[in-house]
C-alpha positions in Angstrom: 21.4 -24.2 -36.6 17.9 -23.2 -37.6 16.7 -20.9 -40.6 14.0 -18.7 -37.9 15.1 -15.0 -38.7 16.2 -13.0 -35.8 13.4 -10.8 -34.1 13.6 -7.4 -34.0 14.5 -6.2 -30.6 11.5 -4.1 -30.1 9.8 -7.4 -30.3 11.3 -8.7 -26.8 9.9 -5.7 -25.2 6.6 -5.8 -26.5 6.4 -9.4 -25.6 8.1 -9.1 -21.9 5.2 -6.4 -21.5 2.2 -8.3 -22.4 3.8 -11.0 -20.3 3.9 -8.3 -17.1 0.2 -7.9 -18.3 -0.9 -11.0 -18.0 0.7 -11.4 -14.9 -0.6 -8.4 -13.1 -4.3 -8.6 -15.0 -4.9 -12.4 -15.2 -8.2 -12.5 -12.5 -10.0 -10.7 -15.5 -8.9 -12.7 -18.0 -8.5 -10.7 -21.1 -9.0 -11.2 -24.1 -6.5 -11.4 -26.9 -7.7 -7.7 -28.2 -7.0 -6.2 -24.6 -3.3 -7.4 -24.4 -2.2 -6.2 -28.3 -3.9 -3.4 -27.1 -1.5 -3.0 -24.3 1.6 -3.6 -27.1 0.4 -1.2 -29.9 0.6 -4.1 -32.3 -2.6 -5.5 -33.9 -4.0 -8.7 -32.4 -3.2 -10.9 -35.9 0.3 -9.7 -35.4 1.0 -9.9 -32.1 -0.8 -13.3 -31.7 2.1 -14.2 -34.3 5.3 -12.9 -32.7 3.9 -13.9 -28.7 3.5 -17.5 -30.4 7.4 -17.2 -32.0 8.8 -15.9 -28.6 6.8 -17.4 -25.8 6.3 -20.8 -27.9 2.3 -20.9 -26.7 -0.3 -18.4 -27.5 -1.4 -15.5 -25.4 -4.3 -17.5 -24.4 -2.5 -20.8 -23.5 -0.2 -18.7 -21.7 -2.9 -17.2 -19.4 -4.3 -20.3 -18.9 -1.3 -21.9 -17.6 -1.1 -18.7 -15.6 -4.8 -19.3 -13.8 -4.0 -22.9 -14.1 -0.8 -22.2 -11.5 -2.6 -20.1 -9.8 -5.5 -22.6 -9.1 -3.2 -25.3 -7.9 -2.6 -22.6 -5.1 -6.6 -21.3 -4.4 -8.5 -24.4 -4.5 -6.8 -26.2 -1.2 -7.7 -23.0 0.3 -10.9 -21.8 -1.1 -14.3 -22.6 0.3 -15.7 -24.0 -3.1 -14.7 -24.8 -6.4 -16.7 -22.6 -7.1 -15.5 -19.8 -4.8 -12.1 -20.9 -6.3 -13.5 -20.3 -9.9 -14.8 -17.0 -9.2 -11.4 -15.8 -8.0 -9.9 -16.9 -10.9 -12.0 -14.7 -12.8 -13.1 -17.6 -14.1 -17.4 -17.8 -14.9 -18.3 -21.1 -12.9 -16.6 -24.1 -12.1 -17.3 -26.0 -15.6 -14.7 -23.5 -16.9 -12.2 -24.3 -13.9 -12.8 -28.2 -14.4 -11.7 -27.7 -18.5 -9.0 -25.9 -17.3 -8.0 -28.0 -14.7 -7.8 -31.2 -16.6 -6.2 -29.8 -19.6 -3.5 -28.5 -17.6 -3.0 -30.4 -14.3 -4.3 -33.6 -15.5 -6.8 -33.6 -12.0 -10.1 -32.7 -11.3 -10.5 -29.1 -8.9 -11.8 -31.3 -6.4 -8.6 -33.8 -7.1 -6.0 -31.0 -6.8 -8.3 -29.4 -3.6 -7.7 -32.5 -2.2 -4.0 -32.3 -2.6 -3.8 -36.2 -2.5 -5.8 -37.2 0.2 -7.5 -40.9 -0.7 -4.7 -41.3 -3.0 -1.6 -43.9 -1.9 1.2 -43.8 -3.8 4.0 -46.5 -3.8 7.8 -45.4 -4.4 10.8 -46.9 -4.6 14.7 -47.1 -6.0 15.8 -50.0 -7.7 19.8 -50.1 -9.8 19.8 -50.2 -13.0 23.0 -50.6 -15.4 22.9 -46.8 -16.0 22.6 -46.1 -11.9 19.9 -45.7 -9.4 16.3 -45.3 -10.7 13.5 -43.4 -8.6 10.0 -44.9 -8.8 6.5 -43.6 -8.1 3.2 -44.7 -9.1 -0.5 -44.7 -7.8 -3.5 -46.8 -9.5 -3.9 -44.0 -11.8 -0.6 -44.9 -12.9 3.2 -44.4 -13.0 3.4 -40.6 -11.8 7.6 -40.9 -11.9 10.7 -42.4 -13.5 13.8 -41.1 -13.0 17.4 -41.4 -12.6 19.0 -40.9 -8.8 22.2 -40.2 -7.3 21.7 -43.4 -4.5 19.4 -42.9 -1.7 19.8 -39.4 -1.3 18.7 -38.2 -4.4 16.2 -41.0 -3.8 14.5 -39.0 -0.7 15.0 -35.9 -2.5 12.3 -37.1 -5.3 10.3 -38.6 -2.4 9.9 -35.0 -0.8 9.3 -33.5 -4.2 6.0 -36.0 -4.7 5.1 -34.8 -0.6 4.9 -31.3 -1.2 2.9 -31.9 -4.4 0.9 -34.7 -3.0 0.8 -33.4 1.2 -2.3 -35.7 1.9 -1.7 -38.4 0.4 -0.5 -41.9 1.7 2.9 -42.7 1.0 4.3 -46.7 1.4 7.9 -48.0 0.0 7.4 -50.8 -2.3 11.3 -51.2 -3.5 10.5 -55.2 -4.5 7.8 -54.1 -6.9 10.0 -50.7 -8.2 12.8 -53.4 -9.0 10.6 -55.9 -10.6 9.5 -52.8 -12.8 12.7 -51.5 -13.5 14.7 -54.4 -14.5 13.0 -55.7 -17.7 13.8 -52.7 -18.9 17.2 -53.3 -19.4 16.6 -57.5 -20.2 13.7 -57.3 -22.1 13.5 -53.7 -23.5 9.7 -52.9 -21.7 8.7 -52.4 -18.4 8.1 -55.8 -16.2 4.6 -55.0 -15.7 1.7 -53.6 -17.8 1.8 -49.6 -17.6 -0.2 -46.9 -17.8 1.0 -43.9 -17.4 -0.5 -40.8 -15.4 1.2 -37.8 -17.6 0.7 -34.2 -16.5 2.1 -31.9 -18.6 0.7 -28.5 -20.7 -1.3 -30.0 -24.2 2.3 -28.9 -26.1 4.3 -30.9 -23.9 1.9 -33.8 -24.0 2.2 -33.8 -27.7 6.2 -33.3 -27.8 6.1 -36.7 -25.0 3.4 -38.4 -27.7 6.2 -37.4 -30.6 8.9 -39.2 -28.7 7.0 -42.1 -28.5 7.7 -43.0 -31.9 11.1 -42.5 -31.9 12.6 -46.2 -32.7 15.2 -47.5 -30.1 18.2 -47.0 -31.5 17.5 -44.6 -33.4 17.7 -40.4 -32.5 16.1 -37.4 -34.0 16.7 -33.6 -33.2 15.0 -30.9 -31.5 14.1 -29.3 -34.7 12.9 -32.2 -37.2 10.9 -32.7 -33.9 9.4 -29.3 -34.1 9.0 -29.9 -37.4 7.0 -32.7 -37.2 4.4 -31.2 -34.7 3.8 -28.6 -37.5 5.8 -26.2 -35.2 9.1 -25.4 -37.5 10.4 -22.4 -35.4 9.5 -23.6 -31.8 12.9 -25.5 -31.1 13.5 -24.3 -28.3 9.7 -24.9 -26.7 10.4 -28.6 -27.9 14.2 -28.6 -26.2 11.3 -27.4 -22.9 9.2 -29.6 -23.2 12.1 -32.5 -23.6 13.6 -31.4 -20.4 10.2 -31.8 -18.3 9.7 -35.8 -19.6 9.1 -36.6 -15.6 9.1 -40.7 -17.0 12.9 -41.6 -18.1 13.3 -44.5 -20.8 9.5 -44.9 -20.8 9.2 -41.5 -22.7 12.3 -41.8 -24.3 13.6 -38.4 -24.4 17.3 -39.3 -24.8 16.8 -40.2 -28.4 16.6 -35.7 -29.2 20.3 -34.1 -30.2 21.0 -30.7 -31.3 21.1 -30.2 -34.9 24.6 -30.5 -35.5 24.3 -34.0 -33.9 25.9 -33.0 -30.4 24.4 -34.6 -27.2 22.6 -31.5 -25.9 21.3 -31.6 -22.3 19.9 -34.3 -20.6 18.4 -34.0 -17.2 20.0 -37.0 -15.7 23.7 -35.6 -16.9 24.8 -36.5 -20.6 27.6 -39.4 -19.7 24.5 -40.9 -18.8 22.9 -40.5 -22.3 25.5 -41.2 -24.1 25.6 -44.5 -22.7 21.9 -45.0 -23.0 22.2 -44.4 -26.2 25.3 -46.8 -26.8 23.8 -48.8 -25.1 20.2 -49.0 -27.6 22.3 -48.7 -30.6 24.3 -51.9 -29.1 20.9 -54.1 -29.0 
């Protein structure tokens, strides 16, 4: 349980509409005046509750909104700069910021949608099942728990339509000599580094969970509470759920406040014994 009071009702509404706003109006990216404006609350106090609610800001939240949308105009435009300007955006230094806060890529990177780029994938077993693997030289892009080969190819054609041009190649030998220290010697079998793409709040919740000792947990709201975010639980319990690098970002080690297992995107027999498992060594 948490001590956030309940928000009034009207609140929702307000909220839901500034979100249909921002939707419908984000090529002219307004300003945080124009949206209150469009609630009948004051910008100081509507900033406030879209914050509470939406756990981001208005203005994060419409830049992940051009941000999603860019993914979709640049392979398409004629420019970056034809790309920026549809965006409402002012020129293409503002797409670039935008782009590499959010996406982690360059226009030009995500224009390409891969092409140049190989990336290596394979499964290897693990004690806690199959393990899905994919990395380029910018680093590991993927981690994550499979149900056998299946859910193996599943992950592989999630990374194609993200990645349409670039080269894939199997590499199982090297995905298994990565994936087996981890349960020997408690770190990956090679030196990492790690290409993370996430929104700057998730980055920092995945940065926070970095410092979570093995064997040890922590929950979703001393978590928030530790970011300096007391009331955004359930942004936290979000941003958890995206961790796209299993055991490497060790997002097992969050419970629910009354110490339950809470969900786990790989199933939570699995992280219960993960955690057994850490508390064991």
């Amino acid at each position: 349980m948490t001590n956030e009071a309940p928000c009034d009702p009207a609140d929702y509404e307000r909220i839901a509409a500034a979100i249909r706003f921002i939707e419908k109006r984000f090529r002219e990216q307004p300003g945080l005046e124009d949206i209150a404006r469009h609630t009948g609350l004051s910008p100081f106090h509507f900033q406030r509750v879209f914050r509470k609610l939406a756990g981001v800001s208005p203005k994060k939240f419409l830049q992940l909104r051009t941000a999603a949308e860019a993914r979709t105009a640049l392979p398409v435009a004629p420019s970056v700069l034809g790309a920026a300007h549809e965006l409402g955006l002012s020129g293409g230094g503002r797409l670039h910021d935008l782009c590499i806060s959010i996406e982690a890529m360059t226009p030009g990177e995500i224009r390409a949608r891969g092409a140049g780029v190989e990336i290596l994938h394979g499964i290897a077993p693990s004690p806690f099942g199959a393990m899905f693997a994919a990395r380029s030289s910018r680093g590991l892009m993927r981690l994550v728990f499979v149900d056998g080969p299946q859910g193996a190819r599943e992950e592989l054609e999630r990374m194609k339509s993200e990645f349409p041009a670039a080269d894939f190649a199997t590499a199982d030998t090297e995905t298994r000599a990565l994936i087996t220290p981890f349960f020997t010697a408690g770190k990956p079998g090679t030196d990492l580094k790690a290409w993370v793409r996430g929104t700057p709040f998730q980055i920092k919740v995945w940065e926070a969970l970095l410092r979570i000792p093995e064997g040890r947990t922590t929950t979703y709201g001393a978590l928030a509470a530790a970011l300096g975010r007391p009331r955004a639980s359930r942004a936290v319990g979000s941003a958890v759920g995206a961790n796209a690098l299993a055991l490497l970002i060790p997002c097992h080690r969050v419970l629910r406040e009354s110490g339950a297992l809470g969900g786990y995107a790989w199933g939570t027999d699995r992280k219960r014994s993960l955690l057994a498992w850490e508390a064991a060594r």
